[in-house]
VOGU-3710 file (C-alpha; in Angstrom, 3 decimals, decimal comma):
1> xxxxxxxxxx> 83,082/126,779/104,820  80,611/123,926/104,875  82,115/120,564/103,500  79,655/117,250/103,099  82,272/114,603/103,087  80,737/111,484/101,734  82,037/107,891/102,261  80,418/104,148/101,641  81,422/103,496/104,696  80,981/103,423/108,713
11> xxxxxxxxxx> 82,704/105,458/111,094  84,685/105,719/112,960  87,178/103,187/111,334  86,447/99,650/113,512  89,844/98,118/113,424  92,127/99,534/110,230  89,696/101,239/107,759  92,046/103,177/105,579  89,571/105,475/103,281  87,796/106,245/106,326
21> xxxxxxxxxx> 90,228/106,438/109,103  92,006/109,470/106,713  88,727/110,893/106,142  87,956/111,011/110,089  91,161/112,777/110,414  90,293/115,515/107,815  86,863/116,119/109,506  88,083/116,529/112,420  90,801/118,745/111,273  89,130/120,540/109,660
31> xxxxxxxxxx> 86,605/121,169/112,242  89,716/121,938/114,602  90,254/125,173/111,711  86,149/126,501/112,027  84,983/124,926/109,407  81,335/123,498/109,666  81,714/119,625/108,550  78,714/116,724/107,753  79,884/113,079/106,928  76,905/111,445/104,692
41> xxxxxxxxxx> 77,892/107,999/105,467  76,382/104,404/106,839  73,615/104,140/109,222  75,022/103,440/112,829  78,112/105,868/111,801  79,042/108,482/115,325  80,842/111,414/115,610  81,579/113,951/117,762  83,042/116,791/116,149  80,631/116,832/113,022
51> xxxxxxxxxx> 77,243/116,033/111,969  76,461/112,545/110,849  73,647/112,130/108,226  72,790/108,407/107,662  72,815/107,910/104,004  69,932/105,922/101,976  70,921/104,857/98,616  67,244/104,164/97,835  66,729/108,149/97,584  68,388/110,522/95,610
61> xxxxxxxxxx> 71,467/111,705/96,394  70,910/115,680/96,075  67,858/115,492/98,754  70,397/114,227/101,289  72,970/117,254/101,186  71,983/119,663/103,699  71,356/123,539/102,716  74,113/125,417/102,908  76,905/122,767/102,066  79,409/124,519/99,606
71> xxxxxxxxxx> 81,291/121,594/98,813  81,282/117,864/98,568  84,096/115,363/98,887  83,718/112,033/97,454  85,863/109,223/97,721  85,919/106,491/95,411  83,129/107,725/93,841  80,742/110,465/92,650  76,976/110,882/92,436  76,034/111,623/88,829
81> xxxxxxxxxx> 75,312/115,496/87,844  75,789/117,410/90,824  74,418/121,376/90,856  77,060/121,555/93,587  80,702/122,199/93,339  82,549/118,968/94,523  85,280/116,592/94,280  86,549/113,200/94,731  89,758/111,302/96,176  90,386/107,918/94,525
91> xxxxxxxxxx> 91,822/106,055/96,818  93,110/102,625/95,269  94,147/101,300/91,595  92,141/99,461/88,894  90,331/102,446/87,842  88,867/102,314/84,747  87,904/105,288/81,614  87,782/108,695/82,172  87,852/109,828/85,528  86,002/113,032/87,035
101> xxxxxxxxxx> 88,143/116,248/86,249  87,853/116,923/89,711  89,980/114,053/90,660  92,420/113,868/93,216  94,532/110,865/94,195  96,682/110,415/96,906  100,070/110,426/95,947  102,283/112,181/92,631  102,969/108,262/91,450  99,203/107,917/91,675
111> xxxxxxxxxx> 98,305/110,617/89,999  101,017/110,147/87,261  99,912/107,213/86,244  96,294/108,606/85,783  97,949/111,537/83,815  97,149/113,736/86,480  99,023/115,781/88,776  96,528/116,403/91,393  96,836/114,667/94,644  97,030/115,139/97,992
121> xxxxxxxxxx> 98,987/112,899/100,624  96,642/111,256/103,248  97,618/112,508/106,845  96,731/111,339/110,010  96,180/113,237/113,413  99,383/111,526/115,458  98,103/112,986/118,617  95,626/110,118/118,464  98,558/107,956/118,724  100,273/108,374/121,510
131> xxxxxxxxxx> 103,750/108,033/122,443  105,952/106,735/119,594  108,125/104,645/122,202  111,304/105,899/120,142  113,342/104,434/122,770  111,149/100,957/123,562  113,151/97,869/123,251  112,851/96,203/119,563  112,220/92,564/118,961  110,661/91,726/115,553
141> xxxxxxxxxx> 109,696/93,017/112,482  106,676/93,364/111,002  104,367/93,338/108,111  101,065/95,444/107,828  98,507/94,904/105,288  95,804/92,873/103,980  97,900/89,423/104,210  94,986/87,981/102,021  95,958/90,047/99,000  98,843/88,278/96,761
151> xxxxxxxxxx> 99,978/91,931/95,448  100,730/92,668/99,347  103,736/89,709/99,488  103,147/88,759/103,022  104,998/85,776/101,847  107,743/87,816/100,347  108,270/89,022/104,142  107,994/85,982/105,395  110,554/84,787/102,990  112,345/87,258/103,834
161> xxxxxxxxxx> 112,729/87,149/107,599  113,240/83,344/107,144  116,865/84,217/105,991  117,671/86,420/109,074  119,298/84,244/112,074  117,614/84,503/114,925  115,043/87,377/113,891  110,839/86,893/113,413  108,437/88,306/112,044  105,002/89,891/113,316
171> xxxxxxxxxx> 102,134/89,836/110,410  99,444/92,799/111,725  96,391/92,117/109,503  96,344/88,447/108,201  96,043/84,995/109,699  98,407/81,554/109,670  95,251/79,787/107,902  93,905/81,998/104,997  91,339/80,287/103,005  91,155/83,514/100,812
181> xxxxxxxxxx> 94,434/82,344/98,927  93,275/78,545/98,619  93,557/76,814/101,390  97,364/78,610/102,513  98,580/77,302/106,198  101,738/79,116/107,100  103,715/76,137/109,475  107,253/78,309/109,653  107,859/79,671/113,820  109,812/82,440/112,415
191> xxxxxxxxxx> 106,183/84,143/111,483  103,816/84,940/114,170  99,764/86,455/113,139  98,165/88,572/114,985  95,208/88,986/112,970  92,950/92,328/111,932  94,544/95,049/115,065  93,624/98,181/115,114  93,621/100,903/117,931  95,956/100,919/120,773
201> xxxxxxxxxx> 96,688/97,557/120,690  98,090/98,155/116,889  100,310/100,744/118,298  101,798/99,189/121,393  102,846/96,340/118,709  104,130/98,864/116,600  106,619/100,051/119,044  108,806/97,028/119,604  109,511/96,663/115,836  112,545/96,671/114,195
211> xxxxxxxxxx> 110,792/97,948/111,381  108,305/97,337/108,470  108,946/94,242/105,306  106,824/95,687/103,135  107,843/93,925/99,841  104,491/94,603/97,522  103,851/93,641/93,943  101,629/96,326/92,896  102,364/100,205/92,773  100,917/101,398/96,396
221> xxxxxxxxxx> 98,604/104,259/95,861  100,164/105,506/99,543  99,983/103,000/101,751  99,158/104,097/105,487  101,382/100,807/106,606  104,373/102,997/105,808  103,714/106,469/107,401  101,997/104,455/110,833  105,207/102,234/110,908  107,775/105,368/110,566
231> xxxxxxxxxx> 105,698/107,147/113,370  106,794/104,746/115,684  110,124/104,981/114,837  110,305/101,505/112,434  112,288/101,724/109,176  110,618/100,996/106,192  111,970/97,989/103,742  110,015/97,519/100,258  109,746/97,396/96,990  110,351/100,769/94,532
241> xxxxxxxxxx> 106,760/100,795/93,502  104,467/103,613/92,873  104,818/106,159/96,116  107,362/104,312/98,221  109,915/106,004/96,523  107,692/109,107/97,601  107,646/108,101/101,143  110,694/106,377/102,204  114,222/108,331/101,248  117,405/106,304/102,278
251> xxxxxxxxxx> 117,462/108,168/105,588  114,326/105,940/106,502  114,417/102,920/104,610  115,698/100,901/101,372  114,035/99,860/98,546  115,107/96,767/96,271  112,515/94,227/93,804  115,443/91,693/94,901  114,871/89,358/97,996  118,794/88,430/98,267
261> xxxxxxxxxx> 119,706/92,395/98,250  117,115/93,210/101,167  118,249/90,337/103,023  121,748/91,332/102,494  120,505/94,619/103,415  119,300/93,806/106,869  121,759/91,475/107,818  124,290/94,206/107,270  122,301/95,882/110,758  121,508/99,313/109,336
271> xxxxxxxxxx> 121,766/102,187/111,671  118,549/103,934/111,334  117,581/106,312/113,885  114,130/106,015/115,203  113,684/109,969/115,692  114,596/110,436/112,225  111,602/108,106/110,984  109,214/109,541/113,239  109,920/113,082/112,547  110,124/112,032/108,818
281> xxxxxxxxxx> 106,383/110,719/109,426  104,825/113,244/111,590  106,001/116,658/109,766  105,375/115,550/106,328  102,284/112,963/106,689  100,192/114,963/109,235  96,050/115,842/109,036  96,536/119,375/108,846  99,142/119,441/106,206  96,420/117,147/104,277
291> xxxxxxxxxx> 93,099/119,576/105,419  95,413/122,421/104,018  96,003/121,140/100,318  92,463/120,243/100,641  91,057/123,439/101,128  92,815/124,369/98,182  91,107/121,992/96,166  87,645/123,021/97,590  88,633/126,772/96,603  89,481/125,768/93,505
301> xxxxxxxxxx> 86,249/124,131/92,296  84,610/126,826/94,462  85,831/129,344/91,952  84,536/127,341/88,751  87,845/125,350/88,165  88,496/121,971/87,387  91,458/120,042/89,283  92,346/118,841/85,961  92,044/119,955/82,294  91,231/116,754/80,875
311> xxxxxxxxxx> 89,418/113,837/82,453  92,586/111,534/84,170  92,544/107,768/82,891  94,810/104,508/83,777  97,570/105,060/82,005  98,793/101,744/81,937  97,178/98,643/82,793  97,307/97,548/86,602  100,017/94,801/87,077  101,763/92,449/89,230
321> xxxxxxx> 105,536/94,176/89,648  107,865/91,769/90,219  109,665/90,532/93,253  112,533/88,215/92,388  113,504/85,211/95,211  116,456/84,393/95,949  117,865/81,385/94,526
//
């Protein structure tokens, strides 16, 4: 098969690059299975298992798709009328009308609350990632995610840790001074920043945590923070909302909207076992599990069906869930 995978974006990912770093992985993947694979993408973009076509939004979109393509992915977005069959991932929330009936989102939560029931889990190729260090020494926990964003609740972690004698927290992916929340200085020692990490030096991090404080105030489409921290053998604590319940059974995590009940949680020392999350991670969250349901999707519009027999819409409005502080 020949698949044009299209993304408004550069690759390969620079530092964290969710919609693209999955999309890399599905390339490649599929490449791995014989399929022919082009990524129509931003000038400067490289790869070397597929054929990169720089895209130019000044010409039209159906001149850039090479002859011979049988089906295009989009992600985020499609194209207008397209003569060929396609479809498209939606990544994040705060989507808005009807949706294309060849939708696909990225977990059932997400889906459900489009009114759709066609998604697909992102995967990711774990060889790229080394050795999980199941047996490394642990000495903090972490957060990962967009500190910048209120729904994320880096302060929630923060918060969080702040109530555990003796432990810290490691934010991956914000900074002590954020000027993107007004002017916010974080003074507390208990919190360490390492900024926007990506690659190898992510990982190594990764390895030494106790495991992830992930206490968000939106409903997480999937969230890669969860399946990256489980790989590497770090238990998962959040909040119930959209596909953490999905992601992270009791054997790998908890779940609770209450600060006082994860704190109580954690100071309790849970005995999770660091195989258990990994394995959890790599059989269920893997690229070729994800290239597989995606093939099915291409067959499906390949044979002249829609994903979905009505256009998928929002549900419900996007929200801030709650998170309720101690005290």
């Amino acid at each position: 098969m020949r698949i044009l995978i299209y993304l408004d974006n550069l690759i390969p990912a620079r530092t964290y690059g969710g919609t693209e770093r999955v999309m890399w992985y599905l390339g490649k993947e599929l490449a791995r299975m014989g399929h022919r694979v082009y990524f129509l993408c931003h000038p400067g973009s490289t790869c070397d298992f597929a054929t990169v076509i720089p895209h130019d939004p000044r010409l039209p979109f159906d001149g850039q798709v090479p002859a011979g393509v049988d089906v295009i992915h989009f992600n985020n977005c499609t194209m207008g009328r397209l003569e060929k069959p396609y479809i498209v991932t939606h990544h994040g929330n705060f989507l808005q009308g009807d949706l294309d009936r060849n939708s696909v989102f990225v977990s059932a939560d997400h889906a459900r609350r489009h009114g759709s029931a066609s998604f697909v889990y992102n995967g990711l190729d774990w060889s790229d990632y080394g050795d999980p260090g199941l047996r490394s020494e642990r000495r903090y926990y972490h957060f990962l995610g967009k500190a910048a964003w209120r729904i994320k609740n880096v302060q929630g972690a923060i918060d969080t840790v702040k109530a555990l004698p003796g432990e810290r927290l490691l934010v991956l992916g914000g900074y002590r001074l954020n000027l993107k929340m007004g002017l916010r200085l974080t003074l507390t020692p208990k919190a360490r920043f390492a900024g926007m990490v990506g690659g190898e030096r992510k990982n190594e991090l990764l390895r030494h945590s106790k495991g992830l404080i992930f206490p968000v105030r939106w409903d997480e489409p999937f969230g890669l923070a969860i399946t990256e921290s489980l790989y590497f053998g770090a238990p998962v604590f959040g909040t119930p909302y959209g596909s953490l319940p999905e992601l992270v059974p009791p054997e790998v995590g908890f779940l609770t909207n209450r600060e006082e009940e994860l704190v109580a949680h954690l100071l309790s020392r849970p005995a999770y076992s660091a195989r258990t999350c990994h394995e959890w991670a790599r059989e269920r969250f893997n690229s070729r599990l994800m290239a597989e349901a995606y093939l099915r999707k291409y067959e499906q519009v390949l044979d002249g069906e829609a994903l979905n027999p009505e256009p998928p819409h929002a549900l419900v409005p996007d929200r801030k869930r709650e998170w309720i502080k101690r005290g």
